[in-house]
Every structure is written in structure tokens, then in C-alpha cells.
N, C-alpha and C positions, 0 to 999 in steps of 0.2 A: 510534238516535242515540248511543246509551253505545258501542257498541261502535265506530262510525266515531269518536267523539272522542278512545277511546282510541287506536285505528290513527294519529290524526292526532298524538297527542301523542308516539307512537311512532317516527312518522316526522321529527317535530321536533330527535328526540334523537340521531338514527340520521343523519348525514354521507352516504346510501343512491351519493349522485349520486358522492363521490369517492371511495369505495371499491370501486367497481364500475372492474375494468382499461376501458380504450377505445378496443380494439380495435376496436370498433366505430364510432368517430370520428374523424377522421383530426387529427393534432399534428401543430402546424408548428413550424418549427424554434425559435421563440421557448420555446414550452411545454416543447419536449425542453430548449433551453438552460439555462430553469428550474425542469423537475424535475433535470435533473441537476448543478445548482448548488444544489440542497438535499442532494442526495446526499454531497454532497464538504463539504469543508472552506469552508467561506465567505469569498468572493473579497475581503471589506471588508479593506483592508491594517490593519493591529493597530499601532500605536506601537511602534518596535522598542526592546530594552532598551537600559537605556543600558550596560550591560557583558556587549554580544552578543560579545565576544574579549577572555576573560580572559588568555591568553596574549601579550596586549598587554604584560603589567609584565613578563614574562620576555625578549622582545625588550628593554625599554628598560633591565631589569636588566643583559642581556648588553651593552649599545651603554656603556652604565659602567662594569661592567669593562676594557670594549677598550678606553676612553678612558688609563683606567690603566695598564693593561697596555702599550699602544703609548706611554702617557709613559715607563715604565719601560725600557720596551726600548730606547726612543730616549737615556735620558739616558745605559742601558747602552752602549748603541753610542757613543757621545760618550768615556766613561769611556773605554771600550779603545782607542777611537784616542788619544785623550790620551795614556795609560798607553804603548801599544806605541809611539809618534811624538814624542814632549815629552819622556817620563820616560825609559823604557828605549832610546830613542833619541838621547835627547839629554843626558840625564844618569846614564847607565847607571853611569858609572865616578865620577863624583863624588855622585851621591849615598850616602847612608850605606848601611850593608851593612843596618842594622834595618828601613831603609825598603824596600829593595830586597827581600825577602825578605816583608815588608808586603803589595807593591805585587804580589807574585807571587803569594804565597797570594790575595791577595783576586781578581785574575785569575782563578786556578785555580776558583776555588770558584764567583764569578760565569758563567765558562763552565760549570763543572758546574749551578748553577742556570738557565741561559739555556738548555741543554742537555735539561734536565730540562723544563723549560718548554715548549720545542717539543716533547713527546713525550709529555707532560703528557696532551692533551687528545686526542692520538691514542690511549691507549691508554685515555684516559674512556670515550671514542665508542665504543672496541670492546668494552669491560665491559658497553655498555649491548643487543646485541646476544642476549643471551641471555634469553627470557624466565622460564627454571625459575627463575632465583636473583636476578628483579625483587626479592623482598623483601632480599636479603643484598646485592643492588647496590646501595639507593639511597643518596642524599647522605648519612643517618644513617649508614649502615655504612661509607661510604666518612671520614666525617668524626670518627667514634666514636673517642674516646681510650680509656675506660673500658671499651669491651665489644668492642674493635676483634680481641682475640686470640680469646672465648671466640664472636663471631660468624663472626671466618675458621672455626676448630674447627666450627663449624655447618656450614659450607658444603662442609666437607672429608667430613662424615660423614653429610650430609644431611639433620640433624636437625632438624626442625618444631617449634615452641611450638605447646605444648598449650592456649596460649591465645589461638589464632587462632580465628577463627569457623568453623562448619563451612561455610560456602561459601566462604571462602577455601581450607581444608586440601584441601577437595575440588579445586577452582583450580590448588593448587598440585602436587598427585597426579595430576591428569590433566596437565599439564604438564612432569612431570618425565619420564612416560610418553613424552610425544611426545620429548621432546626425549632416553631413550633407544633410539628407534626411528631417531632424526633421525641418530644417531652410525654408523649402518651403513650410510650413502652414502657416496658418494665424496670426498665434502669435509669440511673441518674446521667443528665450530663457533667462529669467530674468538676468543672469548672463551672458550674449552676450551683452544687449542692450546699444548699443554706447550714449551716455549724448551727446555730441555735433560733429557734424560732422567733418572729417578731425583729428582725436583725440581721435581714436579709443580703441589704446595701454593705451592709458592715462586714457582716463575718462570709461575704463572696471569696472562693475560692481565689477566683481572680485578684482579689482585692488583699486576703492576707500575705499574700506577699509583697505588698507595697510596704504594708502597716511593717513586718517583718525588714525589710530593706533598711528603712529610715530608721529600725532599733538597732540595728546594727552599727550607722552610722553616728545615731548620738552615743552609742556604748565607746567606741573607738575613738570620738572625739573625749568624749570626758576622761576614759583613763589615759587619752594624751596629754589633757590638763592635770590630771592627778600624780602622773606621774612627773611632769616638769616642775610640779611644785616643788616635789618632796628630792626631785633630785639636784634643782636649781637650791632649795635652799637650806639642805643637809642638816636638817635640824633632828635628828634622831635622839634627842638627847645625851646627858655628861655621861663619862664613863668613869666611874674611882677608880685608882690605881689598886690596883689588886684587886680589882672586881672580873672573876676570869670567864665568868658567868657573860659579861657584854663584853668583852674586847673586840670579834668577830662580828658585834651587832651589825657594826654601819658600814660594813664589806657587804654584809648578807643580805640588807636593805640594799643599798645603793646598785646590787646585783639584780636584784626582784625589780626596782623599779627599772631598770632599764633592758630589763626582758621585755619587761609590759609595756614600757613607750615603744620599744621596737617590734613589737609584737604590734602594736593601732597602728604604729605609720606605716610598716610593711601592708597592713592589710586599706587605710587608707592611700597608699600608694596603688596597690588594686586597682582598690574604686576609682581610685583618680585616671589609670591607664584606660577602666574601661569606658570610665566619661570620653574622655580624648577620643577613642576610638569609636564608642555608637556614636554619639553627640556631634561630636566635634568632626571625625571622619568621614561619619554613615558610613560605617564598613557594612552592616548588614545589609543598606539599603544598596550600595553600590553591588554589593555581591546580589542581592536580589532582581538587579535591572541587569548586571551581565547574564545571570541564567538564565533572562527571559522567562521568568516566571507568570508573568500578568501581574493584575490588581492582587491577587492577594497572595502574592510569592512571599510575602514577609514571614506568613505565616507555616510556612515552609521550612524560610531559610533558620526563623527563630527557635523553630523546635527540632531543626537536624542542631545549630550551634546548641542549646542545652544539653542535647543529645552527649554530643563530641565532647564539651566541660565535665558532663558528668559523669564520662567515665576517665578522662584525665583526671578528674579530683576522684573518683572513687578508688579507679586502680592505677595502674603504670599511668604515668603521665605520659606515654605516648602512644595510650590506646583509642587515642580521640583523632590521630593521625592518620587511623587507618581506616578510617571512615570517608564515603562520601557519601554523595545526594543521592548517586542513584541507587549503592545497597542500603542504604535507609528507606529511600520510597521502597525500596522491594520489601523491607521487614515489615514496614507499614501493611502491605496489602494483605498478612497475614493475619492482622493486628481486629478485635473483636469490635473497638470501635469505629461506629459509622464513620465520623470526621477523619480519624485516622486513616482508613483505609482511604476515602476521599485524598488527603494531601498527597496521600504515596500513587494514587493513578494519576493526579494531576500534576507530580513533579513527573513522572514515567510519560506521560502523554505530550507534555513542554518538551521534552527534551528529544523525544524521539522523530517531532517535528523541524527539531530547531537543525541547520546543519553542521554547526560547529560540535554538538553533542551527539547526534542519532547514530554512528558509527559505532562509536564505545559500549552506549546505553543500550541497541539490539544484540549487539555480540554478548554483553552481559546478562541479558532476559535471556536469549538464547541457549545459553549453556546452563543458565538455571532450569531446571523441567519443572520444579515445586511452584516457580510464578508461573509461567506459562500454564499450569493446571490450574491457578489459580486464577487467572483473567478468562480461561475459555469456561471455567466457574461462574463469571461475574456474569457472564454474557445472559446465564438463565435469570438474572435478578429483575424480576419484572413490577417491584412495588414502585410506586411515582416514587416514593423518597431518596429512591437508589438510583435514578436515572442517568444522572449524571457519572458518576462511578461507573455504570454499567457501558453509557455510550462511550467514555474515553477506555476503558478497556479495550470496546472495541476496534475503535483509533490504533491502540497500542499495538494487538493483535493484527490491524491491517498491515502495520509497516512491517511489523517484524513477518508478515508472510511474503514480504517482497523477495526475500533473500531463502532460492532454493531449499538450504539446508535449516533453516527457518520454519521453514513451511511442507518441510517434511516434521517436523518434530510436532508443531501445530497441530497436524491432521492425525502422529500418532498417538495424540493424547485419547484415550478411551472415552466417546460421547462428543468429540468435539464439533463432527459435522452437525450432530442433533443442537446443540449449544449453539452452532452458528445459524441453523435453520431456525432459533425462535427469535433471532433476530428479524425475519421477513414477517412482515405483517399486511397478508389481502384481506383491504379492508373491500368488502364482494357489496357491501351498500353504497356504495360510492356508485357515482355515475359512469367515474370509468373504468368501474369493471363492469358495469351497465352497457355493451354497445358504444364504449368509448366515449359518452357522452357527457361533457365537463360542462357546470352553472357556474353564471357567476358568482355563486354564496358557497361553493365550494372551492374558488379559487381565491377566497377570503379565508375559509377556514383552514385554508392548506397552511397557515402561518399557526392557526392553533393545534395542527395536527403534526407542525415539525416533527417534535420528536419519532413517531412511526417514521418520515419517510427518511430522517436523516437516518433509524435505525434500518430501513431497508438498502438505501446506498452502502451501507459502512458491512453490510452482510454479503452485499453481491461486489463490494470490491474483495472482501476476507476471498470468496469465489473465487473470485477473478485470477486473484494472486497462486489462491492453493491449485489451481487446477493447470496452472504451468504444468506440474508434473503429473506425469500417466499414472503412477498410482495413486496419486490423491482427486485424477478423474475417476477413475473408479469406485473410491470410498464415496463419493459426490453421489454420483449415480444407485451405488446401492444402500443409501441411506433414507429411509423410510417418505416418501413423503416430497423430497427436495427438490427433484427435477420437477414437477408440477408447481409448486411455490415458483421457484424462475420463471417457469412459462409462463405463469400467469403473471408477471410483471413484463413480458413481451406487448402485450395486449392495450393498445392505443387505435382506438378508434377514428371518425374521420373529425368529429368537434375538436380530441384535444389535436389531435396533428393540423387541426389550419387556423384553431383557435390563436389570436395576436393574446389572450390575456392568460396562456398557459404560462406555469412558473416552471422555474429551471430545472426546478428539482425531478418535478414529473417527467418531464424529457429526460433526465440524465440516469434517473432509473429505468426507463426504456432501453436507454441507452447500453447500460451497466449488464441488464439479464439479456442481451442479446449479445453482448460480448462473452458473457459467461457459456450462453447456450454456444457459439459457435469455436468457442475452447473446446468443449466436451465431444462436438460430433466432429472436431477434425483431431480426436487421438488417434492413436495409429492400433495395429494390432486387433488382438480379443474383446480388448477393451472397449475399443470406438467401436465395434461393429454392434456389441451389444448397447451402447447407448446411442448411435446411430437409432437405430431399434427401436428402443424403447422410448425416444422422443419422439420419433414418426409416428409412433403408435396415439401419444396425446391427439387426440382429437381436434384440442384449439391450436396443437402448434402451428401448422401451414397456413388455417387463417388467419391467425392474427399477423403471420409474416404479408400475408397477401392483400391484407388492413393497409399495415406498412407503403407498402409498395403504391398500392392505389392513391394514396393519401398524402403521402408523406412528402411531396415533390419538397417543400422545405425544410426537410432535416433529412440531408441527399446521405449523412453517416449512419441516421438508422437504418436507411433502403440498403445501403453497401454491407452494413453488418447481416441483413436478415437474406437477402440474393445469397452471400456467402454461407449462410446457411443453408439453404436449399440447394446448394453446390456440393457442398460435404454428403448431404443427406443423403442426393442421389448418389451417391457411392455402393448405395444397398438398393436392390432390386426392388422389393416391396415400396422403400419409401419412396424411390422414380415413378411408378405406379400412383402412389396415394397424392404425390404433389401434380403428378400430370392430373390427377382426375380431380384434385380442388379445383371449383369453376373461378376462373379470370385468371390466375397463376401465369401459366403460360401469355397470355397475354398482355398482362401487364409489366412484363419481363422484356417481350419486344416492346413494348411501348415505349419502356424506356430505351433499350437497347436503340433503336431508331430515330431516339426523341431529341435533333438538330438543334432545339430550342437552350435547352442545356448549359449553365453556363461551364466555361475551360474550365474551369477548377473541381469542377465534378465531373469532368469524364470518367474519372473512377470507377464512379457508378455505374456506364454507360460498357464498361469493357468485364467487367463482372458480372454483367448483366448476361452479357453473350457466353462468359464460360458457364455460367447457368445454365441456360439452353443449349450447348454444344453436350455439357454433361444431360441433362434431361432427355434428350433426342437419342445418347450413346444405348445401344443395343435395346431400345423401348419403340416396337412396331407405333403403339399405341400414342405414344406423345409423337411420332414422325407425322403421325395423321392427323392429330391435335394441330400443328405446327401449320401443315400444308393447307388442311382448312381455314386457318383464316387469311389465307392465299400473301403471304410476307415473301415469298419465295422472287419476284423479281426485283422487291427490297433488299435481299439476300444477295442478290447477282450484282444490285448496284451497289451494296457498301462493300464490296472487294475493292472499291479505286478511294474507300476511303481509309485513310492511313492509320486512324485509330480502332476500327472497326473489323478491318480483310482480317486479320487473323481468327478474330472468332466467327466469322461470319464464314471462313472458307470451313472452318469445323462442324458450324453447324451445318452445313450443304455436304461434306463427303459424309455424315452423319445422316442425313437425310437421304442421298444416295444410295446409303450401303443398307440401313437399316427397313425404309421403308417398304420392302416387300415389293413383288410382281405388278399386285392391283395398283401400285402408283405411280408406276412406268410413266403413265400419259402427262402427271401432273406434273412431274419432274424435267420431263422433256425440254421448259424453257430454259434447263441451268447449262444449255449446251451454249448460250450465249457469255456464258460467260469465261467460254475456253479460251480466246485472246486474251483478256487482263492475266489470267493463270497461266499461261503461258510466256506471256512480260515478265510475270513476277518467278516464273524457275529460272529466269535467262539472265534479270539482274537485280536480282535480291540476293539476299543471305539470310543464313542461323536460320531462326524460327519462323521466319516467313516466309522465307527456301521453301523449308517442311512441307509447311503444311498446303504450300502450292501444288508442290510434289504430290501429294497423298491425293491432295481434291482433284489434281487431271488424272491419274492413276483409274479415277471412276466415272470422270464425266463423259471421260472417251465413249464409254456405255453406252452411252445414251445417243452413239451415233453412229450412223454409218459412216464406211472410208469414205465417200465424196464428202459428207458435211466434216469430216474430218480434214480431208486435204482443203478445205476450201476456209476453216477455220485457223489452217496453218498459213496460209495465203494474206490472209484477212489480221493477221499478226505480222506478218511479215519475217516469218521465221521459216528455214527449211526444217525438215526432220531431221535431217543428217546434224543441223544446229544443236538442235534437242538433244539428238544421241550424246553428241560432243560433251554439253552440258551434263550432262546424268552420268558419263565417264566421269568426268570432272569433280563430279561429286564425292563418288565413291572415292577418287584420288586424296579427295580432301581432307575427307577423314576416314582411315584407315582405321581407328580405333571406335566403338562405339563414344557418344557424346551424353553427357549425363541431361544438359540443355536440352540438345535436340536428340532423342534416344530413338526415333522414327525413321529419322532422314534416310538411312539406309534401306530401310524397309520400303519405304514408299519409293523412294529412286528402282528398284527391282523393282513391284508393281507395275510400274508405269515401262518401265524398259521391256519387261515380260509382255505387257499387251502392245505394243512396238513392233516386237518380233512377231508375234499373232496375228498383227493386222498387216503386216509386211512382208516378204521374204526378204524386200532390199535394206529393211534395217538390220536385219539377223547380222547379212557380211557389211553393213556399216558398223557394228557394235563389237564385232571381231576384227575388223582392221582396226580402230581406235582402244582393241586391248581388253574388252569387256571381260573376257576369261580369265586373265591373269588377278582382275580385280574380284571376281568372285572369289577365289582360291583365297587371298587374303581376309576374303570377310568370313569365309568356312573358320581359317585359323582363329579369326578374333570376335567369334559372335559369343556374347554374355548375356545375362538374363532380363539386362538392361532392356534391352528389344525384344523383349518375349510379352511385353504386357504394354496394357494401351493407356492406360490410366495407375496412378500410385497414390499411397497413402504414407506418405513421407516417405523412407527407404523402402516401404512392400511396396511390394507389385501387384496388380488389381485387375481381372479380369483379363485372362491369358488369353492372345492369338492362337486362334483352332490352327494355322497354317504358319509353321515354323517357319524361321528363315533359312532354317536349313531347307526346308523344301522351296523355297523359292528359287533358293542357291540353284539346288536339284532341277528347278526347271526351267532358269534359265542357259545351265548348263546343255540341257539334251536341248533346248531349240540351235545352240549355237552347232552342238553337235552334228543336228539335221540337216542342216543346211553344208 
């Protein structure tokens, strides 16, 4: 009694029913919808923030200025026609030579500013084009009075503050790198190209528009002096009376000047708002640190804001409104230039990580198909100078494949699996694709050779993601080349699996193509059976799972992923075959299966392990004798009393029973001891361990004669007529087939059938307790549920030769015989 109360409190604690896969029960599309809605991100919509686009006050900052700016320009335009039409037209010769001379300089100077003005923002836009010298471009350096000489001298000479952080200095070194790889193409970088030779520093793109800024502001200061003069001191000269030539002079002047003061101060009022606001606010900056853009988000933010200004000042002042970050980065990615395209995958990559934005930003790639074509584009760019562009594509591409309908569009863009395949890179010199076997100079240059392995992670998560769905398993599959690429990132030999100076990376791609591989061979349908198939067929897949296994006692998730593959596999006859006859397989499967040492938290392992071998053993003479050879079999008898173990352990023994053939009578013989515990557990278990009791005495009776039979009822302490009760009881239970336990009925008939056969006195025990009434109800309500032994999600897999109608059928005429 101690020791069943202990088993039971055991069993209380131990989850047994949901941690065991069910494979063995067939899911319908409900249960797949809701295990794989625990898997993901959870569909409950979240309250969005309330400042999901901070580049919102940069738009309305820019829609202010153009306000200004287009008042300015327009009073300007007013001014000059006055000036060229009224003044110099009409009073060219009588007005005074001081004013005239006034009225021209400020002209002059206004065109030089209005000049200056239109050129202004073109040569902004093209400073911002370069990403080495984002920190010497932004608004501070552009605006700097104070350090404006000793930061050009920066730029001239290349020289870094020593007091940047080291992820910047590195940022900006890898950077400077690309961008002098980028100078030996055939084009210019727009913001490099020298205006006139010998004159480099000077006539820098970057630089004329500083020169161009500061003329605009002495032009607007001076004709705010020129104009105060002449309007503070109204000296336009005398007018004679009857002179009708001047009467309108000094209206006509006094009107021009004060166009043209209000024309500099509006436009000095400009400048002034936007000092206040870079300088003085840091709106860029602040907008730049809420995007989470990184180190050089400035350069982002400063070339979507010119973006946004110049088309408020070009057109509608509030066509700069309808702009954001993320259709900008997208126009970008179309855009010829390297750096350009760079900013737009690096605002698109920021944001689709960040979680305040990644909701907006995938739903908007998503419905665009032109990006989407264009990042599964980037993915083939395999020159060093593109790498970065290329792996955050892939970034981009991962997440957006998180989301179903995402990741249907993904896979049906034309070439895109090929696109994702030249992201894998087996490199076959390596050691461990050698026998598994990792140096320590190659777990040094695993840090030189990042970029491959982060591009092979970021290709087998794109996998991971697109093959949620059944057709995008199959595009996987029939795509040149790919399944073999995965496999061979299965393959970890036994240095890296116990190796302590393996890097993470190596194990998480292990990791990665093993989850990939065991998506593919548990599709359901046409689908899985041909990839079933056709990865059984690979040569190295079952060793390198059987590497795994041997090896891997400390990474218990790759053992759990690769066992679950060979779970699936066996599903198809050929590969139960091919994985029973890899040598140590089966073995190392009990190994674990049995392996006490184990710690709790990987039992996991330990219960997967058994549906393994319960499926390997199912209808394969061949592995039953594999199994019984290396004599497990009174191992088998004694983990029935342990709580995490009987259920697959009684699968694998009425597995072994049923399948192994006549010649194994003898060796089977000792599983008659284990008819008492199977007998406990149909009397006071339930669900799935009811079952599979039920099924396992149904054949171990077999194996004995009625004395060792009554003498094994004895030795339990149960009558028959107990039994019968119970197996009544059963069927009472459930009246309907069970999608959980889809056997139980089955097996409860089995075992009542051979009852009656080995009895005549059960026959009218099973009719006084009503046996017949309960078949009639299970005739009405048998479904296809119970017609198969095994499932592949809602199919059914491998039909019982012996329907339940005929079971019906034969326990009907014993009851009748009698």
C-alpha cells in the first residue's frame, strides 16, 4: 500500500498525459491552432502606444518651416517685382542715386540669399548620403560656430574622439572601411565629389552647404540693416511741388523697404525657430533615441527630416505629413545607392525588432510585395561590402516570416527558397563537418568567421518560421539542394558536443536545423510522406541524429529534437527499417530511455525517447528482434511501476508482443510477470494509462496458460468477475469514441474477448453485468477514430486489419453461445 501511495503521489505531480508527444492520437485542427498559438506571440491585440511615430513632430517641425519659408519667399517674390516694376521701372531716374544703389544691393544680396536658399537643401540632402562621417554630418556640426573649423580639420584627417564608446569607434572603423572599398566603383560618392581640383576640403559637397547656410544669413542680416536704415531715416529725398514724377516716390520706397525687412526677419525668424529647435531642443536627437535607432540613427532621422521639408517646401506644405520612417526606409531599399539602401534596411531592421514599432512596420512590408521581393533580392548579395544590408534583410525577412500570412507571401515570391538556401554556408573544411571534431584555433576563428554562421542561423530561422505551413513545407522540400544543406547543419560530432570551449553559436545551429528538419517530417498528408522520404533517404541523416544521442548527454534539447525525429520518421515503413538497421540507434534510445541518472528537468527526453521505440518496434518484426536482443525486456517489465515511464514502456511490450512473431514466443515469456502491476493499473488508473494497460493485458494473457493466469489474478489480488466489472465500466464510460484515448474501447473488447475464450464463467459474468447492451451502443457509435493505430495530425495511419465491428461481431456470438 506504501509503495502504490507513493507511485500515486508521484503520478499526481508528474503532468505524465501532457508531456508524452500524440502521436498516437490524432489533433484536430483546433488543438494544432492552439498549441501553435501558444508557440507564437499571443494574438490578444496589446493597447497601442500612444507615441507609436515619433517622427510625427519632425514632419510637423518641417510643415513650420515651409510655412515660413514659403511666406518668406512669397513676400520675397512681391519685393522684386515691386523693386524691378514700381521702382526701377518707374522711378529709376528720379529717385535718389542713395536709394538706388540701396535698392540694388539689397536686390543683389536677396537673390544671393534666395539663391543660396534653393541650393541650400540640395546640397543638405546630399551631405547626408554618406554614412562614414554621420557623426561630422549631423545638425551639431553643421550648426557648430565654436568647433565648426577644428571638426571640418576632423574630417579632413579622419580623426576619431577618443571618447566615443568602443561600439561606436568600432561602427565607425568598420564604416570607413566599407565606404573605402565603395570609392573603387565606378561611381562617385555624392557627398565626396570634389567641384574643382586641388580644393578638395573646400568645394566638399558636404561642406558647400555650410559655406551656402552662412550666406544666407549674412545676406538677411545685412538687408535687415539696409532696410532699417532707410526706413528709420526716410531720407528719400525733396519732392517740388508739382513735381508729379516723385509724389508716389517715398510710398513706393517706404513699401519696398519694408517688404524686404519683412522678408530677412521672417526668414531670420526661420532660422531662429530652427536653432531653438535642433540646438536648443535636440528634436532630432530626441526623435532619434525614441526610435531606437543605434549609434548612427541620426543619420536616418536627418535625411527622412530633409526628405519631409523638401517636399513641404517643394509642393503642398503638407505633403511632408504624410510621410514616415518606415515608407521612407522602404523607398530607400529601392534606391541605387549603397548607403541609401543601407539606411532604409537599418531603419526597417530597428524597428521591426523594437516592440513598440514591429506590429505597424511588418503589416506594412507585408502588404507591400515590391519590398518583400526586394529583401528576398538582397539575400543573394554576397559581395563583403553588402553584408551588412544583406544580413539585416535577413533579420527583416525573419520576423516578417513569423506572421502566417507573412510567410505565405515570403515563400510565394518566385526563387525565394533559392534566395534563402544561399544563406547556408557548409563550410565541409572545417573540423566539424570533419567527424565532428572542433581545434582550439577554430573556436578562435569562429569569431572571424561570424558572419557565415550568424548567416546560417538567420536562414534556418527564415526555415523555421516559413515551414509552419504545409505548403511552404513542400516548396522547402522541392527546392534544389535544401534539404541536404539542413542536414548537414544536424551534424555534431562527439569533440563539439562535450567540447566546454564550444561557442553558442555552433550549438544553436545544431539546434536551429533540427528543429527545421523535425517541422518537415511531422507535415501531415502527401506532403510529409514525401519528405518523410526523402530525408530517410539522406544517408547522414540517422547518424548524425545517432552522433546526437550518443554524445550529447549535455544539450538534453538537441537529443529531444533529433529522438523526435526519428519518431516522425518512423511513420513510413522504409525509414523504421533504415533507422532500426543504423548500428547503436535503437540502443542508445534505451539508453536513455532507462537512464535513472537523468536530471527532473530532462525527463523530457526520457519519455520521447520511449515513444521512439514504441513507434520503431510498431509493425517492424525486424527492430522487435533488434529490441529483444539486447535483452531490455525485464527493464521493460520493471518501468511499468515507474510513473514517468509505464506508458511508453507498456507500448513498447504489447509492441513487442504483437509484432514479434512466433520464433519469440520463448523470449517474451518473462513479460507474463508483469501481469499484476497491468492489472493494478486497469482497476485504478484512468485516460491514457487505463489504455494502454488495457491493450498491454489484452496480449500478455498469450503468453500464458489459465493456471498462470488464475494464479497471476491471485497474486494481484483481483477476482475476474473484478475485471469484468471494470471493462463494463469502461465501455459505460465512454459511450462516445475519445479523441485522447481513441483505443480504449478497442482494447477493453480485446481483452474481454479473450475472457470469454479462456472462460465460459466470464461469458455469463459479462452478460449479467450487461456486456451486450454496451456493444449495441458502441456498433451505433464507432467512427474512424478507432480504425487506426497511429495518426499524423487529423489522418489516420496504418489501419487495423480487424475492425471493431468485427470485434463487436465476436464478442456478440460468444455471449450468444453461451
Amino acid at each position: 500500500m506504501d509503495k502504490q501511495a507513493s507511485i500515486e503521489n508521484v503520478h499526481v505531480h508528474l503532468p505524465i498525459d501532457d508531456l508524452t508527444p500524440a502521436i498516437f492520437e490524432p489533433q484536430t485542427s483546433i488543438e494544432t491552432a492552439a498549441s501553435s498559438s501558444n508557440s507564437n506571440t499571443p494574438s490578444v491585440s496589446r493597447p497601442r502606444q500612444s507615441n507609436r511615430a515619433p517622427e510625427k513632430r519632425l514632419t510637423l517641425f518641417a510643415l513650420r518651416l515651409a510655412v515660413l519659408e514659403k511666406a518668406a519667399t512669397g513676400l520675397g517674390t512681391l519685393g522684386f517685382i515691386w523693386a524691378t516694376v514700381v521702382l526701377l521701372g518707374g522711378f529709376a531716374i528720379t529717385i535718389d542715386q542713395t536709394d538706388f544703389w540701396f535698392i540694388t544691393i539689397i536686390l543683389l544680396i536677396e537673390g544671393t540669399r534666395i539663391f543660396s536658399r534653393s541650393h541650400e537643401l540640395e546640397w543638405q540632402h546630399q551631405s547626408t548620403w554618406s554614412l562614414a562621417d554621420a557623426g561630422l554630418n549631423s545638425f551639431r556640426a553643421v550648426k557648430s560656430r565654436s568647433h565648426g573649423l577644428v571638426r571640418a580639420c576632423k574630417a579632413v584627417f579622419r580623426v576619431n574622439s577618443v571618447k566615443d564608446s568602443s561600439h561606436v569607434i568600432k561602427l565607425k572603423v568598420k564604416n570607413r572601411k566599407l565606404e573605402k572599398k565603395r570609392t573603387l566603383t565606378r561611381t562617385w560618392t555624392s557627398s565626396d565629389v570634389p567641384i574643382l581640383p586641388y580644393g578638395q576640403w573646400v568645394f566638399l559637397s558636404r561642406n558647400i552647404s555650410r559655406l551656402l547656410y552662412w550666406l544666407q544669413l549674412a545676406s538677411a542680416t545685412a538687408c535687415v540693416v539696409l532696410s532699417l536704415i532707410k526706413l528709420v531715416k526716410q531720407n528719400y529725398g525733396e519732392v517740388e511741388k508739382g513735381d508729379t514724377d516723385k509724389r508716389n516716390r517715398k510710398s513706393a520706397l517706404t513699401i519696398f523697404y519694408a517688404l524686404a525687412l519683412a522678408e530677412a526677419l521672417l526668414f531670420l525668424l526661420e532660422k531662429a525657430y530652427w536653432e531653438w529647435k535642433v540646438m536648443g531642443k535636440k528634436l532630432l536627437d530626441r526623435v532619434s533615441d525614441e526610435c531606437e535607432l543605434g549609434p548612427v540613427g541620426m543619420v536616418s532621422v536627418r535625411r527622412f527630416f530633409y526628405d519631409a521639408y523638401s517636399k513641404c517646401v517643394n509642393g503642398s506644405i503638407f505633403d511632408g505629413l504624410k510621410m514616415d520612417l518606415v515608407s521612407f526606409a522602404m523607398e530607400l531599399l529601392d534606391s541605387d545607392s549603397s548607403d541609401e539602401q543601407l539606411v532604409g534596411v537599418r531603419i526597417l531592421e530597428r524597428f521591426t525588432k523594437n516592440p513598440r514599432f514591429c506590429e505597424d512596420t511588418l503589416q506594412k512590408i507585408g502588404i507591400t510585395i515590391t519590398v518583400i521581393e526586394r529583401l528576398v533580392e538582397m539575400l543573394n548579395w554576397k559581395d563583403p561590402q553588402e553584408e551588412e544590408v544583406r544580413k539585416s534583410a535577413a533579420e527583416i525577412l525573419s520576423k516578417l516570416a513569423g506572421k502566417k500570412q507573412n510567410s505565405l507571401r515570403v515563400a510565394g515570391i518566385p526563387g525565394a527558397m533559392e534566395s534563402i538556401s544561399s544563406l547556408l554556408h557548409v563550410n565541409r573544411s572545417s573540423a566539424v563537418a570533419n567527424c565532428g571534431e572542433i581545434s582550439r584555433k577554430e573556436v578562435v576563428s569562429d569569431k572571424e568567421n561570424y558572419g557565415y554562421w550568424a548567416f546560417n542561423e538567420l536562414g534556418l530561422q527564415i526555415l523555421k518560421k516559413l515551414a509552419r505551413d504545409h505548403d511552404n513545407c513542400g516548396k522547402i522540400g522541392n527546392t534544389k539542394g535544401l534539404l541536404a544543406k539542413i542536414i548537414d547543419f544536424t551534424h555534431a560530432g562527439e569533440r563539439l558536443l562535450r567540447d566546454e570551449r564550444v561557442t553558442e553559436s555552433q550549438i544553436l545551429i545544431v539546434k536551429r536545423s533540427l528543429q527545421v528538419v523535425k517541422m518537415l517530417v511531422s507535415t501531415t498528408g502527401s506532403t510529409g510522406r514525401q519528405l518523410r522520404t526523402e530525408i530517410s533517404e539522406v544517408v547522414f541523416t540517422v547518424s548524425y541524429i545517432r552522433d546526437i544521442l550518443r554524445y550529447g548527454e549535455k544539450h538534453p534539447m538537441l537529443q529531444k529534437l533529433g529522438i523526435e525525429i526519428l519518431t516522425s520518421l518512423a511513420l513510413e515503413v522504409e525509414a523504421t527499417e533504415r533507422i532500426g538497421g543504423t548500428g547503436g540507434v535503437l540502443k542508445e534510445l534505451l539508453n536513455i530511455f532507462f537512464k535513472r541518472s537523468m536530471p527532473e528537468d530532462q525527463n523530457h527526453v526520457r519519455i520521447v525517447a520511449g515513444e521512439a521505440l514504441g513507434m520503431l518496434a510498431f509493425e517492424s518484426a525486424n527492430n522487435c528482434h533488434r529490441i529483444l536482443k539486447l535483452k531490455v525486456l525485464d527493464k521493460l517489465v520493471d518501468a511499468l511501476d515507474d510513473p514517468l515511464l509505464r506508458i511508453n514502456s507498456a507500448r513498447i511490450l504489447r509492441n513487442l508482443c504483437i509484432y514479434s512473431g512466433c520464433e519469440c514466443f520463448q523470449h517474451l515469456r518473462g513479460v507474463i510477470t508483469a501481469a499484476p502491476t497491468v492489472l493494478m493499473g486497469i482497476m485504478t488508473e484512468e485516460n491514457k494509462l487505463q489504455e494502454v494497460m488495457v491493450g498491454l493485458a489484452a496480449h500478455i494473457f498469450k503468453y500464458m496458460t489459465s493456471e498462470e493466469a488464475s494464479a497471476m489474478f491471485k497474486m494481484a489480488g483481483i477476482q475476474e468477475a473484478d475485471l469484468a466489472m471494470a471493462l463494463v465500466q469502461i465501455l459505460k464510460k465512454y459511450p462516445q469514441p475519445q479523441t485522447k484515448i481513441p483505443r480504449i474501447r478497442r482494447h477493453t473488447l480485446e481483452l474481454a474477448i479473450w475472457m470469454m475464450k479462456d472462460s465460459s464463467t466470464d461469458i455469463q459474468i459479462f452478460k449479467n453485468l450487461g456486456l451486450e447492451q454496451e456493444l449495441e451502443g458502441i456498433t451505433e457509435t464507432t467512427s474512424e477514430v478507432e480504425s487506426f493505430s497511429i495518426f499524423s495530425g487529423a489522418i489516420g495511419l496504418s489501419r487495423y486489419k480487424i475492425s471493431i465491428h468485427s470485434l463487436v461481431e465476436t464478442a456478440m456470438n460468444l455471449l450468444a453461445d453461451r
